[in-house]
KOLGU-4560 file (N, C-alpha, C; in nm, 3 decimals, padded with zeros to 5 digits):
<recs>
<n_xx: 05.950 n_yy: 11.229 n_zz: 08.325 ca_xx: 06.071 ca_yy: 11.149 ca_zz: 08.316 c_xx: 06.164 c_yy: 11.186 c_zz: 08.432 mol: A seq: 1 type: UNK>
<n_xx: 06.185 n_yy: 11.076 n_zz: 08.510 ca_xx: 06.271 ca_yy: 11.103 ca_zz: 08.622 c_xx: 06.428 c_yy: 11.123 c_zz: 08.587 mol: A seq: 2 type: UNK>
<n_xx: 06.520 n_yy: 11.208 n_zz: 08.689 ca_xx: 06.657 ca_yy: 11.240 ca_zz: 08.624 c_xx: 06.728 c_yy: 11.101 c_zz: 08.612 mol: A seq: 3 type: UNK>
<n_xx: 06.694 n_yy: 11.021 n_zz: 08.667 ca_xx: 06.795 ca_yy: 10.831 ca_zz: 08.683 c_xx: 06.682 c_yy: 10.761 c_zz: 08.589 mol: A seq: 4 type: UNK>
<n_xx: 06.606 n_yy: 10.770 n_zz: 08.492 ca_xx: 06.538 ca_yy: 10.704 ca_zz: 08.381 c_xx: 06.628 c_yy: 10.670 c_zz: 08.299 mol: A seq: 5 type: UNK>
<n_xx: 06.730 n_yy: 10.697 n_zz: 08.282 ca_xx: 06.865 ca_yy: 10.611 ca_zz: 08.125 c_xx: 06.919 c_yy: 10.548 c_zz: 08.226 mol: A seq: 6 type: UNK>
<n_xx: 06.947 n_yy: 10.536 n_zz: 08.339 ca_xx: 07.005 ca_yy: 10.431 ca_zz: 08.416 c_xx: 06.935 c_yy: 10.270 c_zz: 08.473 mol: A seq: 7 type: UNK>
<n_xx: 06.995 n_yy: 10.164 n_zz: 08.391 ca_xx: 06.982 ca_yy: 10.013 ca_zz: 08.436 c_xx: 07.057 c_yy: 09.952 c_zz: 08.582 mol: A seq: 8 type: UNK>
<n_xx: 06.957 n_yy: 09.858 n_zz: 08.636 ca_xx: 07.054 ca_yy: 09.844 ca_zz: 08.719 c_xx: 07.003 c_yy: 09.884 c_zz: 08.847 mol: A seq: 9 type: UNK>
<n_xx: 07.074 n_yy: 09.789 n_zz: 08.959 ca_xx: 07.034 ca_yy: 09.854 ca_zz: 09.118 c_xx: 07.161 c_yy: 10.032 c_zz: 09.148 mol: A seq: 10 type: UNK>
<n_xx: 07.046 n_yy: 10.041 n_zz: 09.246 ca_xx: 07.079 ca_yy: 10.192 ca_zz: 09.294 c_xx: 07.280 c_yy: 10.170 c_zz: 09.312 mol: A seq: 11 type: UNK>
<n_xx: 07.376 n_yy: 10.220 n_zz: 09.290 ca_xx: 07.487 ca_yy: 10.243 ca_zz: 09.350 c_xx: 07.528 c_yy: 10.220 c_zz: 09.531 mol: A seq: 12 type: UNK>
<n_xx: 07.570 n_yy: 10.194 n_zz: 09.582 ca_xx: 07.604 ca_yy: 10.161 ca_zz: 09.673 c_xx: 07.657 c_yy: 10.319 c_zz: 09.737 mol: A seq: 13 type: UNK>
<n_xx: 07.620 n_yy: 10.384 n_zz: 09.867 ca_xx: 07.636 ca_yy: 10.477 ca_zz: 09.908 c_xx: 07.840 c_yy: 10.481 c_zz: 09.947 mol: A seq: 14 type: UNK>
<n_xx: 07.896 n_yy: 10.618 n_zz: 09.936 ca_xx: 08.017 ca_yy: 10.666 ca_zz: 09.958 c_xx: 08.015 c_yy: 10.591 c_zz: 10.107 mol: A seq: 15 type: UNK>
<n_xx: 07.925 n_yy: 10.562 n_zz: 10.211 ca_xx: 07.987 ca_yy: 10.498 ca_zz: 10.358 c_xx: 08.002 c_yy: 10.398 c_zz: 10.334 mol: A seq: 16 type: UNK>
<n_xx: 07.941 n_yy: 10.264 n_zz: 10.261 ca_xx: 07.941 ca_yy: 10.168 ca_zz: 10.262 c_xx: 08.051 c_yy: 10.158 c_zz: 10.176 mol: A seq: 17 type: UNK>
<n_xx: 08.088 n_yy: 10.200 n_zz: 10.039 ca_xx: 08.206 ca_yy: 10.199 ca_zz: 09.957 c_xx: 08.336 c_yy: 10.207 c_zz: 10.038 mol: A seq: 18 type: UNK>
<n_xx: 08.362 n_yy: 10.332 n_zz: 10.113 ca_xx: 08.463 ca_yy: 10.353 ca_zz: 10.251 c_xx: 08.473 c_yy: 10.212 c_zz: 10.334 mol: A seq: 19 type: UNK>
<n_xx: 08.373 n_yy: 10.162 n_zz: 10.402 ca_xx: 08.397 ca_yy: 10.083 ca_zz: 10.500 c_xx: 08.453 c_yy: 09.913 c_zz: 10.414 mol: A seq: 20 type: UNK>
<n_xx: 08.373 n_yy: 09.941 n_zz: 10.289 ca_xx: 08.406 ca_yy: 09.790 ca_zz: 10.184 c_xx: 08.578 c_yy: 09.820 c_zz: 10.177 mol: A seq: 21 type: UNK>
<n_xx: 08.602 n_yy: 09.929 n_zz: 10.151 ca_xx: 08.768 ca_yy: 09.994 ca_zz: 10.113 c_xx: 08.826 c_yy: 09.952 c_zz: 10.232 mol: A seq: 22 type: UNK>
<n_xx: 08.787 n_yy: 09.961 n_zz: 10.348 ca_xx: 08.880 ca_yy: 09.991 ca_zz: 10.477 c_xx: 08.912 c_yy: 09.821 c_zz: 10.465 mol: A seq: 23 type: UNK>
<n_xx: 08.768 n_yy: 09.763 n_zz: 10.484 ca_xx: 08.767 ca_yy: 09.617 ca_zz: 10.494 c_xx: 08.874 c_yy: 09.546 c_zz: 10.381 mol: A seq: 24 type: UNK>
<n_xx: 08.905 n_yy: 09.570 n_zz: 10.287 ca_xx: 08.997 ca_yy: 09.522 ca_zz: 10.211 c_xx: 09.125 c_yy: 09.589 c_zz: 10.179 mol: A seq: 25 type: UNK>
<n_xx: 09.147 n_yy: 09.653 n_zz: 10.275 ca_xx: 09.293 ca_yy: 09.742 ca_zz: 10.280 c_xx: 09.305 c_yy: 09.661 c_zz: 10.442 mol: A seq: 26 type: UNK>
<n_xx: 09.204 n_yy: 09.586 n_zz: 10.520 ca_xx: 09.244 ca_yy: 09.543 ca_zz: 10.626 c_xx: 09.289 c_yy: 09.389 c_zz: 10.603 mol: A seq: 27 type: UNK>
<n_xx: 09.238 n_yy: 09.353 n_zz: 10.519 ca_xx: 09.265 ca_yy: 09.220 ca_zz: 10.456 c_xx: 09.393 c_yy: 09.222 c_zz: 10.384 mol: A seq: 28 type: UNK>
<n_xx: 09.423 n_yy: 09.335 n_zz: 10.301 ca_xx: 09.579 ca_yy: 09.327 ca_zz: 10.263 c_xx: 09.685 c_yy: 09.339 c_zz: 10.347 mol: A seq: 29 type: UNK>
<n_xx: 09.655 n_yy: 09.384 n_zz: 10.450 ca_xx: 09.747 ca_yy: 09.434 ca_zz: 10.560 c_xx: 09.691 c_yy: 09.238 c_zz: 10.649 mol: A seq: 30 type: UNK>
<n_xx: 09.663 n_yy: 09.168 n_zz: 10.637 ca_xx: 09.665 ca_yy: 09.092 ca_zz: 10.704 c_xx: 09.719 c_yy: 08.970 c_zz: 10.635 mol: A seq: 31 type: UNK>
<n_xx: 09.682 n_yy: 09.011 n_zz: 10.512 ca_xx: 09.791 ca_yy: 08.904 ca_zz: 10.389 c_xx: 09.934 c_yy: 08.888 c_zz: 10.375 mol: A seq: 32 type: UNK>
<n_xx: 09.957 n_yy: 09.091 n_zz: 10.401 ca_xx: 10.148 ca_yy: 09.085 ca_zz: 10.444 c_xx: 10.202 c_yy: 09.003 c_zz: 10.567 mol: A seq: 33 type: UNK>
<n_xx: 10.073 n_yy: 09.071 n_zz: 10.659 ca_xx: 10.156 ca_yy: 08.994 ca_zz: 10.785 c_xx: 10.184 c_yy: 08.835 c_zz: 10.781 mol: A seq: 34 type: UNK>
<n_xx: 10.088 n_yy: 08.768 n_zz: 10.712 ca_xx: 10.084 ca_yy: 08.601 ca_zz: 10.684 c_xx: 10.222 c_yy: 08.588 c_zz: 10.624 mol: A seq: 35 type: UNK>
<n_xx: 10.276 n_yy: 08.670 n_zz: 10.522 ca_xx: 10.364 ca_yy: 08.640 ca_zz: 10.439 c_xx: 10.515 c_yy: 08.672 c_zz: 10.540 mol: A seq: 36 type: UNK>
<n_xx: 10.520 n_yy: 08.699 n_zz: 10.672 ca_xx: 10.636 ca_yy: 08.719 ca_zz: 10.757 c_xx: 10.641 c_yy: 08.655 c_zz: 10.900 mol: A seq: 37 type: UNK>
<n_xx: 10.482 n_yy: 08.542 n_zz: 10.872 ca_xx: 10.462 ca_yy: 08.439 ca_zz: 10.980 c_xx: 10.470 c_yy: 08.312 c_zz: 10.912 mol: A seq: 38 type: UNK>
<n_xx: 10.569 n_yy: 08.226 n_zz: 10.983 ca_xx: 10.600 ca_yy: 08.100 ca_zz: 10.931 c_xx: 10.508 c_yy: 07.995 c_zz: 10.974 mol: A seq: 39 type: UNK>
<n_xx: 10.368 n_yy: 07.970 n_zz: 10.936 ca_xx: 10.292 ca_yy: 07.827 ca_zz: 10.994 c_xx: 10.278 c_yy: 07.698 c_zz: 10.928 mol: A seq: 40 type: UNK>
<n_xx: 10.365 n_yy: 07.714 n_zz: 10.828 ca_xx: 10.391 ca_yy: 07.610 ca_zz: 10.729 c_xx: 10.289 c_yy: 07.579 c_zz: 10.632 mol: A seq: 41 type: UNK>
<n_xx: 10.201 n_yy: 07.473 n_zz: 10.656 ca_xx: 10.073 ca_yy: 07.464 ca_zz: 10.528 c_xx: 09.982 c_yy: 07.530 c_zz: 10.559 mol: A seq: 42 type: UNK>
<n_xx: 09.997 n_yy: 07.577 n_zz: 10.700 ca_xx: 09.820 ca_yy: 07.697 ca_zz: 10.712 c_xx: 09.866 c_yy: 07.811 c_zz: 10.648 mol: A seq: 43 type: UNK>
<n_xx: 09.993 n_yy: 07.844 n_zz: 10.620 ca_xx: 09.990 ca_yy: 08.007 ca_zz: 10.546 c_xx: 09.913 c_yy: 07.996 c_zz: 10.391 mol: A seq: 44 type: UNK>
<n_xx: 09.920 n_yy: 07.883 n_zz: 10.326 ca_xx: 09.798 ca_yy: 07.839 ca_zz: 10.174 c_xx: 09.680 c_yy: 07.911 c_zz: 10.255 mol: A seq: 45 type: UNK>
<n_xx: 09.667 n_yy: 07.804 n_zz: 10.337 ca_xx: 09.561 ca_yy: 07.787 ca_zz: 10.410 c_xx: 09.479 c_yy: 07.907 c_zz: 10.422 mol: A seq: 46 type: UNK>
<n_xx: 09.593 n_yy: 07.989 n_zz: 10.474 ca_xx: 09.484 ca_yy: 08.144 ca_zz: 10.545 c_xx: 09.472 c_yy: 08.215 c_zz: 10.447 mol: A seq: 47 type: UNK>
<n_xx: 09.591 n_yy: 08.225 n_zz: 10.328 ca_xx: 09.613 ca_yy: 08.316 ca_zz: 10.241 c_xx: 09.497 c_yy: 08.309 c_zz: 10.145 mol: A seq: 48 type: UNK>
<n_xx: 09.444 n_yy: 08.203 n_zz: 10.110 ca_xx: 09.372 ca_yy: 08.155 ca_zz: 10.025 c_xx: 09.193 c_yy: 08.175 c_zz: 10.068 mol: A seq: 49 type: UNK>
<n_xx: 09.208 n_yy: 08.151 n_zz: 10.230 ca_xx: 09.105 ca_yy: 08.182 ca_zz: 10.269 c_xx: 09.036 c_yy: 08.324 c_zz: 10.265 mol: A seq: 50 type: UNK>
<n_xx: 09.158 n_yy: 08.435 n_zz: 10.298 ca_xx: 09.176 ca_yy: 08.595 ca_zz: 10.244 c_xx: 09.123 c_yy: 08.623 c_zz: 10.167 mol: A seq: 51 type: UNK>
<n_xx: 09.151 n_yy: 08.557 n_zz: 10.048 ca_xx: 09.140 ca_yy: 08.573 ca_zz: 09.897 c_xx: 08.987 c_yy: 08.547 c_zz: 09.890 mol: A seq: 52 type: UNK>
<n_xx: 08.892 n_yy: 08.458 n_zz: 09.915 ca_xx: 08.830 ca_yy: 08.448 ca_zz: 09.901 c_xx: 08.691 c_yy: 08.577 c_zz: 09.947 mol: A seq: 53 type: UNK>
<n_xx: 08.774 n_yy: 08.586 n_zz: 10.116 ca_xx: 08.664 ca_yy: 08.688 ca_zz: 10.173 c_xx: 08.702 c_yy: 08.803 c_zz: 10.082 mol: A seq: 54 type: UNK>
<n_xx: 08.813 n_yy: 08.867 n_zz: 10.040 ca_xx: 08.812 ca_yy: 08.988 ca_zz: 09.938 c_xx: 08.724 c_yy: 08.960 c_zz: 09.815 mol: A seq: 55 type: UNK>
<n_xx: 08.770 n_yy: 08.834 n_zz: 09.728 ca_xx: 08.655 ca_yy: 08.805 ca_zz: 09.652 c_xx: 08.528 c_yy: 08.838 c_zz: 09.643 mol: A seq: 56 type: UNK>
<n_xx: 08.492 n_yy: 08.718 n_zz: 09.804 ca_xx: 08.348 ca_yy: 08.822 ca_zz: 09.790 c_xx: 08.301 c_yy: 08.916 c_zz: 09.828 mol: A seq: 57 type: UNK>
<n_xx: 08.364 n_yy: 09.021 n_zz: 09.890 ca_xx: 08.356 ca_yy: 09.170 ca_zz: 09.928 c_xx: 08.335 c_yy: 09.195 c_zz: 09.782 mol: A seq: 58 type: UNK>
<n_xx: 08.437 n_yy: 09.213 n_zz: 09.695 ca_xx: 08.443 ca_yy: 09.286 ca_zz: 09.559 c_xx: 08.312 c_yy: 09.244 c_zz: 09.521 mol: A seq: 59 type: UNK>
<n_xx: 08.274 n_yy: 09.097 n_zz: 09.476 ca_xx: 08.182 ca_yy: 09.050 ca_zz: 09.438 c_xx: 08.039 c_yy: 09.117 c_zz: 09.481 mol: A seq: 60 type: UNK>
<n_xx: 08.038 n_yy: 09.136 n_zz: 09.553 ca_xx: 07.915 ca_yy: 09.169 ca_zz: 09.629 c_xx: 07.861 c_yy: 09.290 c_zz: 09.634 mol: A seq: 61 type: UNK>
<n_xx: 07.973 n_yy: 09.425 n_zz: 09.675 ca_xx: 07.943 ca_yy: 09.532 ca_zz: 09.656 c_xx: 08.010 c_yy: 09.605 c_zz: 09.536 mol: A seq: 62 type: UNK>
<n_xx: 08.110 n_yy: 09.590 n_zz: 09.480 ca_xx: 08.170 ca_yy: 09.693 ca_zz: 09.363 c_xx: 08.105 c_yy: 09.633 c_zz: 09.217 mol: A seq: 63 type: UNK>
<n_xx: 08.086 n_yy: 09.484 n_zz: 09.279 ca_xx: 08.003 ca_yy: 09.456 ca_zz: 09.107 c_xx: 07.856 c_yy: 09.404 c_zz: 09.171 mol: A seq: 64 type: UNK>
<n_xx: 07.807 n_yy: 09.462 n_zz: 09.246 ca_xx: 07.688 ca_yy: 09.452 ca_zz: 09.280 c_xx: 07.574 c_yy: 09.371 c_zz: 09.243 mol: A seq: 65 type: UNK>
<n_xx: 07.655 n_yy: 09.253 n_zz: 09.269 ca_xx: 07.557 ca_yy: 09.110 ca_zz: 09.277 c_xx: 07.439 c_yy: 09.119 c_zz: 09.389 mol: A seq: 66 type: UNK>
<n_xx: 07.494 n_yy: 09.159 n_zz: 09.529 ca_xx: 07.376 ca_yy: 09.138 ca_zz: 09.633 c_xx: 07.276 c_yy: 09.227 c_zz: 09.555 mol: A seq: 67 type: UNK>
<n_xx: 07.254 n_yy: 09.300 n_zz: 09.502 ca_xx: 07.136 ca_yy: 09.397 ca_zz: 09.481 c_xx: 07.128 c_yy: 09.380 c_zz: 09.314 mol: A seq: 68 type: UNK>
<n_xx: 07.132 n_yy: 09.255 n_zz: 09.240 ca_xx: 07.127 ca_yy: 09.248 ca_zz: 09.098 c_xx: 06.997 c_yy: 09.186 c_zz: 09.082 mol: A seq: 69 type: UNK>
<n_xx: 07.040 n_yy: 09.205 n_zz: 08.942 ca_xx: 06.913 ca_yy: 09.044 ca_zz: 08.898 c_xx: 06.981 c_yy: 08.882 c_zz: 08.907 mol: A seq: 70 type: UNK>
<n_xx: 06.891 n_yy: 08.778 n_zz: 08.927 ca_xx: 06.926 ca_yy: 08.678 ca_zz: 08.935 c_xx: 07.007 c_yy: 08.603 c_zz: 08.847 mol: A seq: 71 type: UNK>
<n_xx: 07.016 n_yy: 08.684 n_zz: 08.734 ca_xx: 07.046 ca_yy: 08.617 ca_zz: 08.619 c_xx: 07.229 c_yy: 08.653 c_zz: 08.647 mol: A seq: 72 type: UNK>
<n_xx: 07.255 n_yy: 08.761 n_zz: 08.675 ca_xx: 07.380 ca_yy: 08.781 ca_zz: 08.665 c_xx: 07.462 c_yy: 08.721 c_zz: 08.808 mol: A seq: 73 type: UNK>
<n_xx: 07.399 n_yy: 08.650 n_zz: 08.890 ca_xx: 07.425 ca_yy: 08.593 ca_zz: 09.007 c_xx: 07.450 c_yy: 08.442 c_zz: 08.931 mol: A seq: 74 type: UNK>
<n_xx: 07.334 n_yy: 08.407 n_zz: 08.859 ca_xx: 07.403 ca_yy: 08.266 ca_zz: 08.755 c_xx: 07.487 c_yy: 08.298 c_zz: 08.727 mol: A seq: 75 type: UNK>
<n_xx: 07.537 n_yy: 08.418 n_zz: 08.629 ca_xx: 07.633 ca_yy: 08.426 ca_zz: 08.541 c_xx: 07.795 c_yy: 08.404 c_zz: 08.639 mol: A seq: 76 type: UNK>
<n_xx: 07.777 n_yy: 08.461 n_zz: 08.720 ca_xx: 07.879 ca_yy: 08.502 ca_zz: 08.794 c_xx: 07.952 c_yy: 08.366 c_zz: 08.877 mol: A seq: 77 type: UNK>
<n_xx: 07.864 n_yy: 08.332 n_zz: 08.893 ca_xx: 07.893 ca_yy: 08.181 ca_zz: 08.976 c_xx: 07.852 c_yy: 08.079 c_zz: 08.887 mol: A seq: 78 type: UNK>
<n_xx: 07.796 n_yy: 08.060 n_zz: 08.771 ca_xx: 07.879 ca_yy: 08.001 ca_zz: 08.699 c_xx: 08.037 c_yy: 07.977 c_zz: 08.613 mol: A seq: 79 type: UNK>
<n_xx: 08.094 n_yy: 08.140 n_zz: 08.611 ca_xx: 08.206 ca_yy: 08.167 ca_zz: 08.583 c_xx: 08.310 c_yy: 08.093 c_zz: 08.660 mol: A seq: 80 type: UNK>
<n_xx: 08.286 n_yy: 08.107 n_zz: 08.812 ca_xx: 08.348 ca_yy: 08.085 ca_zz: 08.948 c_xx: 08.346 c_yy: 07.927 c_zz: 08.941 mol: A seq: 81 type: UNK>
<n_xx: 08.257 n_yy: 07.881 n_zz: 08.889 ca_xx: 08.261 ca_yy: 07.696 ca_zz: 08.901 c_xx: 08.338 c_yy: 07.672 c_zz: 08.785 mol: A seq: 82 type: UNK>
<n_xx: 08.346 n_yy: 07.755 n_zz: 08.680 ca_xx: 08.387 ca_yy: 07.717 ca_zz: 08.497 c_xx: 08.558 c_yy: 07.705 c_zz: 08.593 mol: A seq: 83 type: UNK>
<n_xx: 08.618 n_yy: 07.847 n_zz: 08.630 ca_xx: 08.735 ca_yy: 07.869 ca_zz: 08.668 c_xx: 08.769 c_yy: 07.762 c_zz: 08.792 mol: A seq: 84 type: UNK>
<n_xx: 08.732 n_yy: 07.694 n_zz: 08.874 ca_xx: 08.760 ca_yy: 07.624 ca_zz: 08.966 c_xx: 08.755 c_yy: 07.462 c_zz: 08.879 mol: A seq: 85 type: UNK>
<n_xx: 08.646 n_yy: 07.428 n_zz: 08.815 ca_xx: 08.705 ca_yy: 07.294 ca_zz: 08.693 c_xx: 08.866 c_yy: 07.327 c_zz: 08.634 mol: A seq: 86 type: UNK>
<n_xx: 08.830 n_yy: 07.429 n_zz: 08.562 ca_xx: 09.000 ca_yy: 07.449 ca_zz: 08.529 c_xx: 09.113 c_yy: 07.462 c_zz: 08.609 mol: A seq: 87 type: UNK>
<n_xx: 09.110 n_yy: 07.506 n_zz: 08.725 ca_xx: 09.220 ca_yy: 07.486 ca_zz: 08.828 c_xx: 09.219 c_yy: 07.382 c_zz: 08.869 mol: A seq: 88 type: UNK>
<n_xx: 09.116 n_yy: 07.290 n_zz: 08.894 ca_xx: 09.112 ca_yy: 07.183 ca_zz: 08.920 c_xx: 09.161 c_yy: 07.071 c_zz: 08.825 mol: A seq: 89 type: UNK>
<n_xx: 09.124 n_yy: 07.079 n_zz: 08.716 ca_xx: 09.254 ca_yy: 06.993 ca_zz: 08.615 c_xx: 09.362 c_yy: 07.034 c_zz: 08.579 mol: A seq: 90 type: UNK>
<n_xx: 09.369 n_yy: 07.159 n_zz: 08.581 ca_xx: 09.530 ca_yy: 07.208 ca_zz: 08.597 c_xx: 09.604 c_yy: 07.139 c_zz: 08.703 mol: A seq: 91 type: UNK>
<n_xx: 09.589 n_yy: 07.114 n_zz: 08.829 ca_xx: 09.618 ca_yy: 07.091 ca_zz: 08.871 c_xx: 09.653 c_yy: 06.938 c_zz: 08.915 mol: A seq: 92 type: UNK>
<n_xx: 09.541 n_yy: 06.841 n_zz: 08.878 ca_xx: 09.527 ca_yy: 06.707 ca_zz: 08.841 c_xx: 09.665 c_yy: 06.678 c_zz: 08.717 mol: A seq: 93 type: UNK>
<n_xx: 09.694 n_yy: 06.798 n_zz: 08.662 ca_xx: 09.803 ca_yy: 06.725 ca_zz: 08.555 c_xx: 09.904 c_yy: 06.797 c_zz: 08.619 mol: A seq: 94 type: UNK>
<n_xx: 09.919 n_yy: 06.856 n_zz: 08.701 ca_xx: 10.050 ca_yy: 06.869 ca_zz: 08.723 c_xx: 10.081 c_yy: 06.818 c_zz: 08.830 mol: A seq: 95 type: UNK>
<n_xx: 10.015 n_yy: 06.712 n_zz: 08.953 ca_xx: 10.074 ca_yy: 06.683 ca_zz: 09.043 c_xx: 10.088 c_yy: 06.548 c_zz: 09.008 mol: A seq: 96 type: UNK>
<n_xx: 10.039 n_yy: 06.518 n_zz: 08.915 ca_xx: 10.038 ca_yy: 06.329 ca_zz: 08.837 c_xx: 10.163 c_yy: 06.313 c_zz: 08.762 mol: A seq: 97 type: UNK>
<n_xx: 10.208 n_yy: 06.447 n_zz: 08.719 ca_xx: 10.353 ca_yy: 06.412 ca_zz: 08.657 c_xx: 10.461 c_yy: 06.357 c_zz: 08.685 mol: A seq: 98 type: UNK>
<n_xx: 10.539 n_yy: 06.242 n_zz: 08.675 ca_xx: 10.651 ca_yy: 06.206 ca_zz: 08.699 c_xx: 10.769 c_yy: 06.343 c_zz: 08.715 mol: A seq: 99 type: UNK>
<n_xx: 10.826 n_yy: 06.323 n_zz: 08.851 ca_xx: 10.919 ca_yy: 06.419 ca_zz: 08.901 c_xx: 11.062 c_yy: 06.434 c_zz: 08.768 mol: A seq: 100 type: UNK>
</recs>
């Protein structure tokens, strides 16, 4: 019986790659403030949102370790991501249809 036999699941992601995922999204927050003290009018959605996404899938990828999962939890996961984007998406359908 090997000592990692009660453990499910892909291998952990090594302390360098964890560091450099960290740096990469402490560089992304620091690039989110700066958006928020540059005035470009509708590209600040624009970039901010775009941010959001690349942190997304940083997190996604390595801290909940989809790239190295089973397939099944790659459905799960991005089906969640389509469930939550229908709902923002009619959230939003009713609130811009409303009479002012």
């Amino acid at each position: 019986m090997s000592p990692r036999s009660h453990r499910s699941g892909p291998k952990p992601p090594s302390l360098v790659v964890n560091l450099v995922v960290l740096a990469a999204l402490l560089g992304f927050l620091a690039l989110t403030v700066g958006t928020a003290y540059i005035n470009m009018g509708p590209a600040n959605v624009v970039a901010n949102v775009g941010i959001a996404v690349a942190k997304a899938i940083l997190v996604l990828t390595f801290y909940m370790r989809l790239k190295s999962d089973s397939p099944l939890f790659r459905i799960v996961a991005v089906s969640g991501f389509a469930w939550l984007a229908v709902l923002i998406a009619l959230s939003l359908a009713d609130l811009l249809t409303r009479p002012a």
